[in-house]
C-alpha positions in Angstrom: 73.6 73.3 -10.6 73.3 71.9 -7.2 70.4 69.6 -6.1 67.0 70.5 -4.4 68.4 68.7 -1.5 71.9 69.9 -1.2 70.4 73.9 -1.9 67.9 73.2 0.9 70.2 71.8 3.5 73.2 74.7 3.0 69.8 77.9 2.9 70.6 78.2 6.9 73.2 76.5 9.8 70.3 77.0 12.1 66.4 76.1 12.8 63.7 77.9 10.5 60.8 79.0 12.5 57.5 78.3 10.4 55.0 78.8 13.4 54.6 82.2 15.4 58.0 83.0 16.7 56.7 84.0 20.2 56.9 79.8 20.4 60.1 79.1 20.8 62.0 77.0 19.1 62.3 74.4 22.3 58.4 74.2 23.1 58.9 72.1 20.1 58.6 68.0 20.4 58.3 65.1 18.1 55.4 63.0 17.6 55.0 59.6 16.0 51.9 59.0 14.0 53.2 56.1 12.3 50.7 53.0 12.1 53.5 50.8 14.1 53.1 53.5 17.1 51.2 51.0 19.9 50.9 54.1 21.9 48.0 54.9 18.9 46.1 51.5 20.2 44.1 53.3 22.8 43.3 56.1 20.7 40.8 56.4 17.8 43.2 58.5 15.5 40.8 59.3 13.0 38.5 61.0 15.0 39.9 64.7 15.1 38.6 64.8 18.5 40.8 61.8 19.7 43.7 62.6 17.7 43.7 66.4 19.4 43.8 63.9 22.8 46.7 62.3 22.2 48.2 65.2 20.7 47.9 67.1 24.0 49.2 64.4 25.8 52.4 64.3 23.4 52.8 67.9 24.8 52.1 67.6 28.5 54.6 65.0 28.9 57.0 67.1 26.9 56.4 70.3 28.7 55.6 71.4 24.3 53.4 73.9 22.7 54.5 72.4 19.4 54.0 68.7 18.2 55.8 67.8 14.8 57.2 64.9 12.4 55.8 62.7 10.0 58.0 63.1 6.6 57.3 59.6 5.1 55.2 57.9 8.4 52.8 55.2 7.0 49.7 56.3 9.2 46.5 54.9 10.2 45.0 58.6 10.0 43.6 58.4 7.0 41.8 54.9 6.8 38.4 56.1 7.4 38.5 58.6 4.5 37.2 57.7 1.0 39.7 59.8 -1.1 42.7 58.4 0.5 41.2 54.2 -0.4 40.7 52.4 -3.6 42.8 50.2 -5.6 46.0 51.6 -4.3 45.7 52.9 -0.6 47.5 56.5 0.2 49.2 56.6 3.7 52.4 57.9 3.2 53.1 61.1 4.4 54.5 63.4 2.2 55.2 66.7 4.5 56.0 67.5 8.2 52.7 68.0 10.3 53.2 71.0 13.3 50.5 70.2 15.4 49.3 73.1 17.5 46.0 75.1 18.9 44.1 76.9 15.7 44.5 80.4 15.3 48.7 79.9 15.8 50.4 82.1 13.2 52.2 80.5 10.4 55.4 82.0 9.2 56.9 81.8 5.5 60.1 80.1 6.0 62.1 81.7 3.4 61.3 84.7 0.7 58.6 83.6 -1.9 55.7 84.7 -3.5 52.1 83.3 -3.9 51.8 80.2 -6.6 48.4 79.5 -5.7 45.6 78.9 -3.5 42.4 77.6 -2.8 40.3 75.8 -0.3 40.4 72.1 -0.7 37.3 71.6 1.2 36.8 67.6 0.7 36.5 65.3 3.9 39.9 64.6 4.7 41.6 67.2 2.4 43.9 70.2 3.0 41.2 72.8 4.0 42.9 76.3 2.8 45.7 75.8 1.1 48.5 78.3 0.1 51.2 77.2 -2.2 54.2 79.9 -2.6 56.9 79.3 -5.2 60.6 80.1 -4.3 64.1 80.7 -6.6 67.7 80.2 -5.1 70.5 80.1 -7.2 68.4 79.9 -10.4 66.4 76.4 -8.7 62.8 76.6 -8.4 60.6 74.7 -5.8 57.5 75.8 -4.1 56.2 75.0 -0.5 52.6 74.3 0.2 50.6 75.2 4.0 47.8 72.9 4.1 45.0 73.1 7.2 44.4 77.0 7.4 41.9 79.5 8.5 39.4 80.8 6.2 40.6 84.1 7.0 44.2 83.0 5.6 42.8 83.5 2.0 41.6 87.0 2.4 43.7 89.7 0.9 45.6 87.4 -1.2 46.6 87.2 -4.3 49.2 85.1 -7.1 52.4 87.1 -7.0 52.0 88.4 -3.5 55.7 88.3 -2.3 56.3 87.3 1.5 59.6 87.6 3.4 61.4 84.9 5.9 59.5 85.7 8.9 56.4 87.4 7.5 53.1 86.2 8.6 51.6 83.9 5.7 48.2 82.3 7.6 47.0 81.0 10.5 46.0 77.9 11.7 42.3 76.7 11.2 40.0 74.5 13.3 39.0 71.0 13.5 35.8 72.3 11.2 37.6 74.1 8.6 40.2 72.1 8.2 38.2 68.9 7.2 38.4 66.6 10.1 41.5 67.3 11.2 43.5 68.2 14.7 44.4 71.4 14.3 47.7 71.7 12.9 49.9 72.6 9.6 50.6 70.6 6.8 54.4 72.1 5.5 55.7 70.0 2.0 58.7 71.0 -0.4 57.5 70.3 -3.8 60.0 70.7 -6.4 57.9 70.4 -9.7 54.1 71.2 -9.0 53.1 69.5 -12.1 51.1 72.1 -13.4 48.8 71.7 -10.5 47.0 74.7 -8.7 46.2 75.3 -4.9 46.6 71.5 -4.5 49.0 68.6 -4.4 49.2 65.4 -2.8 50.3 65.4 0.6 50.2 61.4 1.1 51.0 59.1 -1.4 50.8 55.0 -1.6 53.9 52.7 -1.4 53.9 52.1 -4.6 54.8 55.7 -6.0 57.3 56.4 -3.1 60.0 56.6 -5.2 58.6 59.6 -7.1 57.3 61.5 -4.9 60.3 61.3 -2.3 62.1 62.8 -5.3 59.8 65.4 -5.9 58.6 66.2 -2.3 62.1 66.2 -0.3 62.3 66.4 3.4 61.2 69.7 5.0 63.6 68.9 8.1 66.2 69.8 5.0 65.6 73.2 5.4 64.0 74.4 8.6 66.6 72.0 10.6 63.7 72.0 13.8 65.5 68.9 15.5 69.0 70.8 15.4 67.6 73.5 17.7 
């Protein structure tokens, strides 16, 4: 049986679209949201309001409607939040951000159905959350779309199959999505661990190992900086 990673990688030769495909797939630019960025010195990163400033700046100078990255970035984003501290500070991100205006369609990237959801409605959490679960040649993994609109978790249900390409959710505000720049929160999670409509999206240094395992890189399969 091959690997997660190997399976992921050989799904498609080309970019996966995951956000409405009337964005093409070259309004898309990287951001860097790592803690080591100095370009972050002048901003207040925590502060949704500040963040969604230097986003739009990312994207003016890139001529973007897309801003994405951060698979594995140690950030600052998260130091003002109470959930993420403690005896062993989370700041590793575990997924690939897309940072773009609320209301932005979110695509399912490959067939799967509904796992779970729920809204994860703490300061600093995932906001709606839907968690589909996929099978390719007899491997399991699931994908989870963190930062949605209310409105994402109407008419849905666990089973509910969705297509490449369908429309899963949209993107929620700054509000809704708990203090946050608008944007999607994409992860590959190979073994949910029993959880339900949840799962860590940053983890601490010390527990790297595992959850690089577990949560492999999205770039894997929707190949966005091969467009």
């Amino acid at each position: 049986m091959k690997p997660l990673t190997e399976l992921l990688h050989s799904f498609s030769e080309s970019a996966i679209s995951i956000l409405d495909m009337a964005i093409a797939l070259n309004a898309y630019t990287e951001i860097n949201l790592s803690h080591d960025n100095s370009d972050l010195d002048n901003f207040v990163i925590t502060d949704p309001k500040e963040c969604q400033r230097y986003i739009d700046r990312v994207l003016e100078q890139n001529a973007a409607k897309v801003a994405y990255g951060g698979y594995l970035e140690q950030r600052n984003l998260y130091s003002d939040k109470a959930n993420f501290s403690g005896n062993s500070t989370r700041n590793i991100h575990l997924g690939i951000d897309f940072w773009s205006r609320a209301g932005t369609k979110v695509l399912a990237p490959i067939d799967g159905w509904v796992h779970s959801f729920q809204n994860n409605d703490a300061i600093g959490d995932y906001g709606p959350t839907i968690i589909l679960r996929h099978e390719i040649e007899n491997i399991a993994f699931h994908t989870l779309y963190g930062h949605l609109s209310l409105e994402s978790l109407n008419n849905i249900f666990v089973g509910k199959h969705y297509k490449q390409g369908d429309t899963l959710a949209t993107l929620g505000t700054a509000a809704i999505n708990v203090n946050y720049a608008p944007h999607l929160h994409f992860q590959i999670i190979h073994d949910m661990n029993d959880k339900k409509g949840d799962y860590p999206g940053v983890c601490a240094v010390g527990d790297m190992v595992f959850y690089t395992k577990n949560c492999p890189d999205p770039e894997l399969l929707l190949k966005i900086g091969s467009k």
